[in-house]
ROROKE-445544 format. One record per atom (N, C-alpha, C): residue number from 1; residue in one letter; atom name; x, y, z. Coordinates in Angstrom, 3 decimals, always signed. Atoms other than C-alpha are relative to their C-alpha. Layout:
! residues N
i/aa/at/c1/c2/c3
NUM/a/CA/X/Y/Z
...
***
This chain:
! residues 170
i/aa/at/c1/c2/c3
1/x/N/+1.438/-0.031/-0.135
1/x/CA/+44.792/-21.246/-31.802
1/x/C/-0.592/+0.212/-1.392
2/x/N/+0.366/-0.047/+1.272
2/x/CA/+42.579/-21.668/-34.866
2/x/C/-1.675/+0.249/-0.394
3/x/N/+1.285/-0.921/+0.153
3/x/CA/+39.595/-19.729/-36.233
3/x/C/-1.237/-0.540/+0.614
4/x/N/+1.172/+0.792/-0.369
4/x/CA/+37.365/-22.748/-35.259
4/x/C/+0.435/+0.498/+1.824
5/x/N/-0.125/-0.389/-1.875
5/x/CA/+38.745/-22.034/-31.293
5/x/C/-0.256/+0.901/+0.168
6/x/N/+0.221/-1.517/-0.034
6/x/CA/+38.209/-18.307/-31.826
6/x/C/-1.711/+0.112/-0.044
7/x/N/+1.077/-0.097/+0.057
7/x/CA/+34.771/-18.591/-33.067
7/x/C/-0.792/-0.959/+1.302
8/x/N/+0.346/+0.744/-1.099
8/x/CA/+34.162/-21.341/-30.414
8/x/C/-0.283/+0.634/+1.209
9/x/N/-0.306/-1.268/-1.030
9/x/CA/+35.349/-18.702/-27.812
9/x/C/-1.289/+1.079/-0.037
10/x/N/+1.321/-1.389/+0.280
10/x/CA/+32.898/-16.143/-28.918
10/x/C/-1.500/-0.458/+0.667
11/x/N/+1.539/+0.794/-0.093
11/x/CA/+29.816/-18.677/-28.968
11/x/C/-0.292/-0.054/+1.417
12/x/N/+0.121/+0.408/-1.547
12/x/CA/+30.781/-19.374/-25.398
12/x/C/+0.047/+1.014/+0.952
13/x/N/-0.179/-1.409/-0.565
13/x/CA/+31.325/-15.856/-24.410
13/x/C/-1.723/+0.431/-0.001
14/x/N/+1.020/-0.234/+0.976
14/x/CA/+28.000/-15.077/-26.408
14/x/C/-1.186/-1.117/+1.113
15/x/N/+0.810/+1.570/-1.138
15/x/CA/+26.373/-18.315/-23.996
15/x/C/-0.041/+0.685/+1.431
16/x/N/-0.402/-0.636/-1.222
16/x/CA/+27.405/-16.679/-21.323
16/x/C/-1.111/+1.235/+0.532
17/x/N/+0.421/-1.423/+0.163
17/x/CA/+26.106/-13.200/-21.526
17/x/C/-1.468/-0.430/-0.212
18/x/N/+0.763/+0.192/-0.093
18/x/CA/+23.030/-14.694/-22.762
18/x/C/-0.961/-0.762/+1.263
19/x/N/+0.133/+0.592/-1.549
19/x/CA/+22.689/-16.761/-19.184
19/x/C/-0.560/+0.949/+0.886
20/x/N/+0.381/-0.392/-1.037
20/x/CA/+23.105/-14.054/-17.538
20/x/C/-1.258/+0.841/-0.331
21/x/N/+0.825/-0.437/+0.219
21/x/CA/+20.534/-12.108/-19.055
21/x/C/-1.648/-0.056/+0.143
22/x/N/+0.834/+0.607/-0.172
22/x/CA/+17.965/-14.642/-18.677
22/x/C/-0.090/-0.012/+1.523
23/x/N/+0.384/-0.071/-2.114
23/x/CA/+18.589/-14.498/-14.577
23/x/C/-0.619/+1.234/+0.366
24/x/N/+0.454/-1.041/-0.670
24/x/CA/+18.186/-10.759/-14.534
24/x/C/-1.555/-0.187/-0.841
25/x/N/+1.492/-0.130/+0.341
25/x/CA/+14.866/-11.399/-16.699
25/x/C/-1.125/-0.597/+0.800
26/x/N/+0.404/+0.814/-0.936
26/x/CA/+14.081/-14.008/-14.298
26/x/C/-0.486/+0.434/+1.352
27/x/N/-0.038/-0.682/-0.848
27/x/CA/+14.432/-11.913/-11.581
27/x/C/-0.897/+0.976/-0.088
28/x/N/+0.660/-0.949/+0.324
28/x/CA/+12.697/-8.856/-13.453
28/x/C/-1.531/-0.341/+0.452
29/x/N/+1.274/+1.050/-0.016
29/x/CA/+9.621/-11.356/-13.905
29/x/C/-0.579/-0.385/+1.088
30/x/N/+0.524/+0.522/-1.130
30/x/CA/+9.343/-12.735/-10.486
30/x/C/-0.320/+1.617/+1.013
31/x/N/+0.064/-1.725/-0.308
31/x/CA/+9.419/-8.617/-9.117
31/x/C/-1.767/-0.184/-0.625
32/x/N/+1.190/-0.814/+0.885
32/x/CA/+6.741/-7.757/-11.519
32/x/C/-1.351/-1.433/+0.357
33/x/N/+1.129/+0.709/-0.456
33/x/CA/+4.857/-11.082/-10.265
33/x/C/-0.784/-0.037/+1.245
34/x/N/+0.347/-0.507/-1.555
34/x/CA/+4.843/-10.277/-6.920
34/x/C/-0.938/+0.862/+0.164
35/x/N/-0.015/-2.006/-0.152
35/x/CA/+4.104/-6.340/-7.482
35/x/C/-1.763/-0.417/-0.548
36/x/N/+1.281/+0.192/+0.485
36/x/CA/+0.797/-7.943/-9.688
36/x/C/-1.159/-0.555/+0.992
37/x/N/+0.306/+0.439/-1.129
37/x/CA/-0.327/-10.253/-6.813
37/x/C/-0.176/+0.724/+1.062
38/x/N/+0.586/-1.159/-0.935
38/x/CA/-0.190/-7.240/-4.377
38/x/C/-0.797/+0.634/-0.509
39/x/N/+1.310/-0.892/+0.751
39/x/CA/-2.393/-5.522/-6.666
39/x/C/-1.143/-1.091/-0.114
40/x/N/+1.446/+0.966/-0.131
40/x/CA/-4.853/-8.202/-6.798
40/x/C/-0.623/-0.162/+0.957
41/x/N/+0.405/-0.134/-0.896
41/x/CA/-4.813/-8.446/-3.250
41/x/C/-1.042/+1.222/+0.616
42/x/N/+0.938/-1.254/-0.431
42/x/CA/-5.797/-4.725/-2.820
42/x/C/-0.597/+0.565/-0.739
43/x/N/+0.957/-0.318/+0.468
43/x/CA/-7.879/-4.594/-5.558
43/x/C/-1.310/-0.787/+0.978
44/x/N/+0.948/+1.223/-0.239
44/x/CA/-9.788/-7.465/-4.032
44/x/C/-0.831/+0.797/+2.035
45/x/N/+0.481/-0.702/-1.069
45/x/CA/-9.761/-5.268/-0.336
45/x/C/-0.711/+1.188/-0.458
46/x/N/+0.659/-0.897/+0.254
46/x/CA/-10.718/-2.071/-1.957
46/x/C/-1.679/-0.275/-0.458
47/x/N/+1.458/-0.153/+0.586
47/x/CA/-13.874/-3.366/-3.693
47/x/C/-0.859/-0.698/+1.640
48/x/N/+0.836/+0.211/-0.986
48/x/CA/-14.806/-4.802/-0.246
48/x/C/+0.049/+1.036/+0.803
49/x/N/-0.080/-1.033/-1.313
49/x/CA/-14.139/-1.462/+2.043
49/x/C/-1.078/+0.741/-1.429
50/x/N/+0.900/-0.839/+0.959
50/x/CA/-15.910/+0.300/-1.594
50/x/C/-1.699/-0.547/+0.726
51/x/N/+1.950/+0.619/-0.236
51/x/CA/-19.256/-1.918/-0.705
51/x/C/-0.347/+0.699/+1.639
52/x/N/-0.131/-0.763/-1.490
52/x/CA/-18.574/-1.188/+3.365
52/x/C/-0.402/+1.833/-0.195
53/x/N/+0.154/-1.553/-0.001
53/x/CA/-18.375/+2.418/+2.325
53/x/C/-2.368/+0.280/-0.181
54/x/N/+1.502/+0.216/+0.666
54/x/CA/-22.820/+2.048/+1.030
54/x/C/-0.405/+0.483/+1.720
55/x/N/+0.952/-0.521/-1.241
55/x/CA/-23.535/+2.301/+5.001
55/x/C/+0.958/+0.003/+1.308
56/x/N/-0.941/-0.267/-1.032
56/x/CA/-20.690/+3.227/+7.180
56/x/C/+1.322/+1.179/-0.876
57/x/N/-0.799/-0.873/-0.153
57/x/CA/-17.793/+5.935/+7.381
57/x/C/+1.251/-0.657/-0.174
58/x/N/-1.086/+0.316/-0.251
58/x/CA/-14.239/+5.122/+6.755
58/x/C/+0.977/+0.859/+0.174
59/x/N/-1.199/-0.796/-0.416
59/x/CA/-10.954/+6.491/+8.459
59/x/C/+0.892/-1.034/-0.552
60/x/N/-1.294/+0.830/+0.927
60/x/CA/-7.998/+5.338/+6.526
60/x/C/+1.926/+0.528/+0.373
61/x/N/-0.913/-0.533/-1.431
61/x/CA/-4.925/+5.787/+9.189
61/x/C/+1.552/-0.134/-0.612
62/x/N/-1.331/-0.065/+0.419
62/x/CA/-1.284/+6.356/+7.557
62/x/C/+0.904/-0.847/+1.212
63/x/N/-0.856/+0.363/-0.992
63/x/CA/+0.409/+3.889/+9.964
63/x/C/+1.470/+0.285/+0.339
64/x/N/-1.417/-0.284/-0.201
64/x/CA/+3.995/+4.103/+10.051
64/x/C/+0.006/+1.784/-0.243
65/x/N/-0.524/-1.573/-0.173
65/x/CA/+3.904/+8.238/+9.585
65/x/C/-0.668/+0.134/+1.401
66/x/N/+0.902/-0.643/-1.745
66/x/CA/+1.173/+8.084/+13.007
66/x/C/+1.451/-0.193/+0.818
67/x/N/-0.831/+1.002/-1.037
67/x/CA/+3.978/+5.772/+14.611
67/x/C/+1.975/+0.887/-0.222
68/x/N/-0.929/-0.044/-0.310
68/x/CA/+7.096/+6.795/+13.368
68/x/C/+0.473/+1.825/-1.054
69/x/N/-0.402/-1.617/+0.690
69/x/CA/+7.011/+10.413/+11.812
69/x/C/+0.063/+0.945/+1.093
70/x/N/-0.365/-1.578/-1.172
70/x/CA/+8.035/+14.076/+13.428
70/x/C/-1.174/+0.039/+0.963
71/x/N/+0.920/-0.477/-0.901
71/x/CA/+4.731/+14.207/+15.094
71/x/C/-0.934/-1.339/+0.322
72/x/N/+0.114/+1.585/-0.177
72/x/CA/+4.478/+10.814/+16.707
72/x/C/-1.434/+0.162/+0.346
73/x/N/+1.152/+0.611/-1.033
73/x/CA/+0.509/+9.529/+17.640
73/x/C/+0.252/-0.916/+0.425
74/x/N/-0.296/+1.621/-0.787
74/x/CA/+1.854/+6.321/+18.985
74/x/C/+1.310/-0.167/+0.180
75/x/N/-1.582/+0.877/-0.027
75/x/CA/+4.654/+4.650/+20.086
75/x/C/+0.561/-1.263/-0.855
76/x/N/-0.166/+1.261/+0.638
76/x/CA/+4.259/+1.545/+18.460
76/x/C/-1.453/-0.656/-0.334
77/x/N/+0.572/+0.033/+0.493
77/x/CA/+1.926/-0.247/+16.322
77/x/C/-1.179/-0.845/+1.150
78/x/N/+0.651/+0.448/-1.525
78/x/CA/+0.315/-1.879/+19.882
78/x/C/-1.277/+1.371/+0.242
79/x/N/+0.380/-1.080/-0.632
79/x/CA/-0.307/+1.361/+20.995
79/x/C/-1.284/+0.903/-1.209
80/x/N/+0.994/-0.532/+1.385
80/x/CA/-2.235/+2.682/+17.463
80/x/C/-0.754/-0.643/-0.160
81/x/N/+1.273/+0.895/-0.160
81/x/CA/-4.456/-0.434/+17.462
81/x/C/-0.864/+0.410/+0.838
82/x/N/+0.725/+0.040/-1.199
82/x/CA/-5.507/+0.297/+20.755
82/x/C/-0.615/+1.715/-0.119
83/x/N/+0.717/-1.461/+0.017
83/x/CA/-6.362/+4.249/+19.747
83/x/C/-1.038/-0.295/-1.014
84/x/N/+1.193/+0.548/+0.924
84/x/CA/-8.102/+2.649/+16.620
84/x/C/-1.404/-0.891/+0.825
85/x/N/+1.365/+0.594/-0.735
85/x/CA/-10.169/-0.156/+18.994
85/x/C/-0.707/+1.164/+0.782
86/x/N/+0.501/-0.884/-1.068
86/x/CA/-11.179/+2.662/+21.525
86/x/C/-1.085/+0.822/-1.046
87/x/N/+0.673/-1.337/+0.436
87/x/CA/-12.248/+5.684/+18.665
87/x/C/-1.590/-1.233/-0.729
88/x/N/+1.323/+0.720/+0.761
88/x/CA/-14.421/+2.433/+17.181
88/x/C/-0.981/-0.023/+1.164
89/x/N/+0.649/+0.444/-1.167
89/x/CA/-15.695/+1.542/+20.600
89/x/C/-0.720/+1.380/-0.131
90/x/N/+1.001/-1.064/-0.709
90/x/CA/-17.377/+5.216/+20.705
90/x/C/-0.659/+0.465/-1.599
91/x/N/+0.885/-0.387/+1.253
91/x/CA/-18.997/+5.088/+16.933
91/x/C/-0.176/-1.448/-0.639
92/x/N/+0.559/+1.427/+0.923
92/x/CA/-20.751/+1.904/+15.588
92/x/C/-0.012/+0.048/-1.511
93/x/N/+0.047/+0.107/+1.018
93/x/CA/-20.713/+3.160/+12.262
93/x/C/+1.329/+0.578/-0.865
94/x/N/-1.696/-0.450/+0.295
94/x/CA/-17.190/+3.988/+11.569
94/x/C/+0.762/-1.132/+0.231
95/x/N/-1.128/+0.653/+0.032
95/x/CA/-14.544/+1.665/+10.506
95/x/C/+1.436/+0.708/-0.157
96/x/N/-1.512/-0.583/+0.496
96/x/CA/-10.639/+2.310/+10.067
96/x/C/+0.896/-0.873/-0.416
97/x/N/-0.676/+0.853/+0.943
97/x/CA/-8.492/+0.802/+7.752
97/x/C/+1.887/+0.832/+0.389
98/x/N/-1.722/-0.627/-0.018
98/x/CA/-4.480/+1.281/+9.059
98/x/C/+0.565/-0.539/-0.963
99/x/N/-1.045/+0.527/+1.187
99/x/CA/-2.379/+0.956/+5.779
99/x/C/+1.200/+0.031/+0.376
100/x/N/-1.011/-0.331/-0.186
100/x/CA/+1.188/+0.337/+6.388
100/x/C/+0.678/-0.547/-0.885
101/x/N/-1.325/+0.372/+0.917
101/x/CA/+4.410/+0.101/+3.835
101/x/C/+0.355/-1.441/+1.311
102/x/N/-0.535/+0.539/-0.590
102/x/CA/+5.959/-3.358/+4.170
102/x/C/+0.056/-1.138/-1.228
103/x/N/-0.784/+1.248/+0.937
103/x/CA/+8.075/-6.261/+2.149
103/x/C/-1.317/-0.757/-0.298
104/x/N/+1.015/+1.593/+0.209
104/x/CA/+5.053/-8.942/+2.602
104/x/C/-1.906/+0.447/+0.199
105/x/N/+1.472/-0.408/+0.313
105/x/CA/+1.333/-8.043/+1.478
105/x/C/-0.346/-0.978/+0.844
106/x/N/+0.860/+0.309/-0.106
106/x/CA/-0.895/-8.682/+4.009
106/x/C/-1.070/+0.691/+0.751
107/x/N/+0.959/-0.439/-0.692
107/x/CA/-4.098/-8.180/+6.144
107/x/C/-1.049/-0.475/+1.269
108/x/N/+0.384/+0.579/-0.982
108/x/CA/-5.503/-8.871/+9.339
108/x/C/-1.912/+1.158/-0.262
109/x/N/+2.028/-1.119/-0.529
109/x/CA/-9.759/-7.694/+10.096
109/x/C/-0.556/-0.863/+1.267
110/x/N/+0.860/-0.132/-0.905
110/x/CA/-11.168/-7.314/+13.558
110/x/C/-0.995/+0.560/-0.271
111/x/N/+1.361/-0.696/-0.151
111/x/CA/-14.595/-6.589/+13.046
111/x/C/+0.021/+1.147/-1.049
112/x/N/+0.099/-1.566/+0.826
112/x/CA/-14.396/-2.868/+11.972
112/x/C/+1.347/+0.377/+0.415
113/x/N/-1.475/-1.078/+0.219
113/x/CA/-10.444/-2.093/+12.281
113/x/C/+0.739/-1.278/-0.817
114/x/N/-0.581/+0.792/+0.851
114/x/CA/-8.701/-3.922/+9.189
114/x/C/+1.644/+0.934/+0.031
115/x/N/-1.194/-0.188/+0.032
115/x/CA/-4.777/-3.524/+9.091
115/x/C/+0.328/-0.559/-0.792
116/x/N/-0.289/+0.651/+1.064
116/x/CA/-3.249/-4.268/+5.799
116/x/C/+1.661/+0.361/+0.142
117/x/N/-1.557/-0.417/+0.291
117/x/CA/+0.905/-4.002/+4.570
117/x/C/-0.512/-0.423/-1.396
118/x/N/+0.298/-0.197/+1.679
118/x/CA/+1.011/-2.958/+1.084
118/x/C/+0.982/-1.449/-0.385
119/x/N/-0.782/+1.232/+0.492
119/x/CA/+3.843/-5.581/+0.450
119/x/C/+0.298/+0.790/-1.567
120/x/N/-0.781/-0.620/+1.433
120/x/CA/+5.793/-4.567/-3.121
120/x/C/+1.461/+0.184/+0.537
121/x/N/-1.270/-0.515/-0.342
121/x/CA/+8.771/-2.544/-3.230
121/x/C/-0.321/+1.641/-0.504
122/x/N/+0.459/-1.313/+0.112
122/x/CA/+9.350/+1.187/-3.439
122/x/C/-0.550/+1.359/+0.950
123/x/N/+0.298/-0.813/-1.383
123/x/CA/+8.694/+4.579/-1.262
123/x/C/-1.501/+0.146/-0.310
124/x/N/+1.312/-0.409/+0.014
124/x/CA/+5.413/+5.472/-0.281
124/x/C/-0.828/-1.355/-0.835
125/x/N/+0.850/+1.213/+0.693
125/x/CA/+3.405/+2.551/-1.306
125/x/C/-1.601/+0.304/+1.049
126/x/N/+1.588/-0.233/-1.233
126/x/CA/+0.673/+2.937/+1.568
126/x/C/-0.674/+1.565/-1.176
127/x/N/+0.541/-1.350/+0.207
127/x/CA/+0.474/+6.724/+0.725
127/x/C/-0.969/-0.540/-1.396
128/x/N/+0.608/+0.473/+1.702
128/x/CA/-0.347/+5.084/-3.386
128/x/C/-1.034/-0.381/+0.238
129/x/N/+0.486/+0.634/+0.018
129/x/CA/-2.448/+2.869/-1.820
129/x/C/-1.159/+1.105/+0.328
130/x/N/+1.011/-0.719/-0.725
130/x/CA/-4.387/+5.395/+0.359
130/x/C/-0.905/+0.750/-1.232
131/x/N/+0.554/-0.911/+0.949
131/x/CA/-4.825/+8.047/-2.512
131/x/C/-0.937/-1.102/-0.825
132/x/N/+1.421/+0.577/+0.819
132/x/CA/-6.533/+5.124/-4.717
132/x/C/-1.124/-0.266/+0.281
133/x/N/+1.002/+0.643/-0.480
133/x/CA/-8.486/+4.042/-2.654
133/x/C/-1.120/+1.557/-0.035
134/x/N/+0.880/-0.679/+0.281
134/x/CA/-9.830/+7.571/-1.931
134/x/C/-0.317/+0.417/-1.322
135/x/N/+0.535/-0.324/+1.866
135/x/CA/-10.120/+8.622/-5.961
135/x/C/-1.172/-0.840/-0.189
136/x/N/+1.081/+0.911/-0.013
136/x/CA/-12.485/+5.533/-5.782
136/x/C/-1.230/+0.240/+0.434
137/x/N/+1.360/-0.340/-0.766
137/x/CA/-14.632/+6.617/-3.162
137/x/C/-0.574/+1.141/-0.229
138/x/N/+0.180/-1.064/+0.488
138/x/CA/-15.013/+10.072/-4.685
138/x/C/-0.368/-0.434/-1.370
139/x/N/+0.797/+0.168/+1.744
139/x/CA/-15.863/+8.726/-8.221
139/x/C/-1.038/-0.564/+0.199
140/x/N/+1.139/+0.531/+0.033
140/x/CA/-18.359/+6.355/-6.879
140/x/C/-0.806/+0.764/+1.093
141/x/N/+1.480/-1.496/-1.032
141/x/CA/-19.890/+9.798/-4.472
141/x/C/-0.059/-0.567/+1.451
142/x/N/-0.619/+0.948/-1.658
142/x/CA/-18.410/+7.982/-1.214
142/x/C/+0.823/+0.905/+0.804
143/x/N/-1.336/-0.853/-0.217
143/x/CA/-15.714/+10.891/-0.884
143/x/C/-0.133/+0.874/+1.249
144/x/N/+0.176/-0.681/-1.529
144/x/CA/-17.603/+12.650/+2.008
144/x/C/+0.152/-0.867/+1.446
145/x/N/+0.000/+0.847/-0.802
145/x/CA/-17.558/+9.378/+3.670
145/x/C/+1.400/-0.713/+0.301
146/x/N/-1.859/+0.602/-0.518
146/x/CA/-13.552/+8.746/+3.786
146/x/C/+0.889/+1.436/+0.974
147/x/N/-0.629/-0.726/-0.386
147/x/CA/-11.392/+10.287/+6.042
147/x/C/+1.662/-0.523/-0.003
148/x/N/-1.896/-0.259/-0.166
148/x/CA/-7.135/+10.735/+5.992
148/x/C/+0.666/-0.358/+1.559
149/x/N/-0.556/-1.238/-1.417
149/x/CA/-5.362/+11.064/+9.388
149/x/C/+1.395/-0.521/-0.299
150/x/N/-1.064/+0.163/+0.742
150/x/CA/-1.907/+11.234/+8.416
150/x/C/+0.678/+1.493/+1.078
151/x/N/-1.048/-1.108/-0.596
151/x/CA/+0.984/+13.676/+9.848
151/x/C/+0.438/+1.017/-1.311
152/x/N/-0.800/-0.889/+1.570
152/x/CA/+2.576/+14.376/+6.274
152/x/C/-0.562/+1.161/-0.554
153/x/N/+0.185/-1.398/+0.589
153/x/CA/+2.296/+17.605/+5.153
153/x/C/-0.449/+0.002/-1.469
154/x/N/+0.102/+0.242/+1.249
154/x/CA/+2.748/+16.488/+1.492
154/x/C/-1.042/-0.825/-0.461
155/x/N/+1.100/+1.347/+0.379
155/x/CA/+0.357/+13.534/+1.404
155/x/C/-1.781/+0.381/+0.578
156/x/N/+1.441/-0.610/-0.198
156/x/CA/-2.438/+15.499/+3.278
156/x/C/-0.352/+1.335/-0.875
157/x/N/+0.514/-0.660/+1.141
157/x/CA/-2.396/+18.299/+0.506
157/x/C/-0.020/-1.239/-1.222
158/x/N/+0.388/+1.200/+1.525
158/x/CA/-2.160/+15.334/-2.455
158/x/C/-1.513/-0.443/-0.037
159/x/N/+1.898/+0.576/-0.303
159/x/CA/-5.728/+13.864/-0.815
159/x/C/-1.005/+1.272/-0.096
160/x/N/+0.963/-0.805/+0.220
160/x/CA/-7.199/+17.105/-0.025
160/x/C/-0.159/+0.688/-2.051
161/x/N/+0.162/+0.172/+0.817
161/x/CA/-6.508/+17.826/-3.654
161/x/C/-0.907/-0.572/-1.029
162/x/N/+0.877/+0.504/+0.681
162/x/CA/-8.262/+15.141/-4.923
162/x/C/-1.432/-0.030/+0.566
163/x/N/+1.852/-0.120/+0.145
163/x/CA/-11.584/+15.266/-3.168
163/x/C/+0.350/+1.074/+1.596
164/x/N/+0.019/-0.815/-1.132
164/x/CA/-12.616/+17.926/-0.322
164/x/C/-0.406/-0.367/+1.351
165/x/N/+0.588/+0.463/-1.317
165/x/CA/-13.349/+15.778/+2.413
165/x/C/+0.950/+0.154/+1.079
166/x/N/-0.450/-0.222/-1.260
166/x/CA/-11.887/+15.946/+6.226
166/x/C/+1.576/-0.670/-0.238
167/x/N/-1.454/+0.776/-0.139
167/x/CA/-8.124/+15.086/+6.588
167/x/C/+0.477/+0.468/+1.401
168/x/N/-0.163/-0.549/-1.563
168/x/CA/-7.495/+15.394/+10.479
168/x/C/+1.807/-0.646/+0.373
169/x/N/-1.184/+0.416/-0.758
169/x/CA/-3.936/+14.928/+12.238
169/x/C/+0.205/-0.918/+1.509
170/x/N/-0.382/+0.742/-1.152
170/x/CA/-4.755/+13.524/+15.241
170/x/C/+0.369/-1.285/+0.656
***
């Protein structure tokens, strides 16, 4: 074997390594394109529930902890719609926004009960979502007008934290 096959070897080793590097960047890239695109999405919902907030109330409903945490309100996400349509049915000026963690950003709106999935990757993504949204409504003096209802112990001191408004369990 001769220095030119040795160095040849290397280049191609060296080719190699650089390949793969370019897949995991590839990969990195398409992540971080996604993760941007969910943020556009729920920037693009927040500034419309922000305007909603000007002459109505919002409840902002931790889905999957109502449904599937220690202190179940529902059985299934059927069953939590239908406690959301009902509490609307007895206040015209109250909406509720159920956030739930989930692979594929999206959002459905009946009227006044909008159901979104954060879509990304990562724990707690709703909870992220929830807290921004309220920081928002408390900077723009909205903060008496959002409410929590959440099970978590941890995530209903993080909110009450940031602004002093109602955080109910039920």
């Amino acid at each position: 074997m001769s220095a030119q096959d040795l160095i040849l070897g290397a280049r191609v080793a060296h080719l190699r390594e650089l390949k793969t590097e370019v897949e995991k960047l590839k990969a990195v890239n398409a992540a971080l394109r996604a993760e941007k695109d969910a943020l556009e999405a729920h920037f693009t919902l927040a500034l419309i529930a922000a305007e909603e907030l000007a002459d109505a109330r919002l409840e902002l409903w931790d889905g999957w902890n109502l449904i599937l945490g220690a202190t179940k309100s529902a059985r299934d996400r059927d069953e939590l719609f239908a406690q959301a349509r009902s509490k609307l049915a007895e206040d015209p000026t109250l909406r509720i926004w159920i956030v739930f963690d989930g692979h594929d950003e999206r959002v459905t709106n009946e009227e006044r009960l909008r159901v979104s999935y954060t879509g990304g990757t990562g724990a707690h993504r709703a909870d992220r979502f929830i807290v921004d949204f309220v920081r928002m409504a408390v900077y723009r003096g909205f903060g008496d007008r959002v409410t929590v209802r959440t099970h978590d112990k941890d995530f209903r001191r993080q909110i009450a934290n940031l602004a002093h408004q109602a955080i109910y369990t039920g």
